[in-house]
C-alpha positions in Angstrom: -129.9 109.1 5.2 -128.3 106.4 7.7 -128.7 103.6 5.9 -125.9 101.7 4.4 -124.9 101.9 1.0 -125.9 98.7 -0.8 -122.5 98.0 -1.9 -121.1 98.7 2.1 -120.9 95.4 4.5 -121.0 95.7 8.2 -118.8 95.3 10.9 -119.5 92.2 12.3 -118.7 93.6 15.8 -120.1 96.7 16.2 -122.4 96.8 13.1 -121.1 99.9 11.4 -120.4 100.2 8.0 -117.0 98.5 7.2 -113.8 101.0 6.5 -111.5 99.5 3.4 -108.1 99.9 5.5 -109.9 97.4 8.2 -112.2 95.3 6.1 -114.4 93.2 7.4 -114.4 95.5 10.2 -115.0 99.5 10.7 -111.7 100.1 13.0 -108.9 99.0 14.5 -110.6 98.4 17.9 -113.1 96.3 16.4 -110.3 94.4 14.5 -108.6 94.2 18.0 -111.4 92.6 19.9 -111.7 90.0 16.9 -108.2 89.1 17.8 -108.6 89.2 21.2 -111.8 86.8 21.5 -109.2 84.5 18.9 -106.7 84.5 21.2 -108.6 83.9 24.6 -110.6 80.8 23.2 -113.9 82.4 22.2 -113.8 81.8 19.2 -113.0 77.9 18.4 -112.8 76.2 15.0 -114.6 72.1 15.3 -112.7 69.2 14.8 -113.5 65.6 14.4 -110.9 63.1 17.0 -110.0 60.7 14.4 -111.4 57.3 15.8 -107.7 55.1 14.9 -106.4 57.1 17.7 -108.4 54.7 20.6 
């Protein structure tokens, strides 16, 4: 059977079935290239400029 248990989520990485010590990902090198794409800009969270700054 390689399907996922229904109760398992997926790495949103590498798509492998998440591990509890690295939840939401399967490994530590998964985890590590979340950071790393954090860290380098990839990743970006949206803001809105405030317009009483002009």
């Amino acid at each position: 059977m390689s399907e996922t248990p229904p109760n398992r989520s997926r790495c949103p990485i590498c798509g492998q079935p998440t591990e509890p010590r690295w939840r939401p990902f399967c490994s530590k090198r998964c985890a590590d290239v979340d950071l790393g794409r954090w860290m380098t800009g990839a990743y970006a969270v949206p803001v809105e400029e405030d317009k009483e700054e002009e």
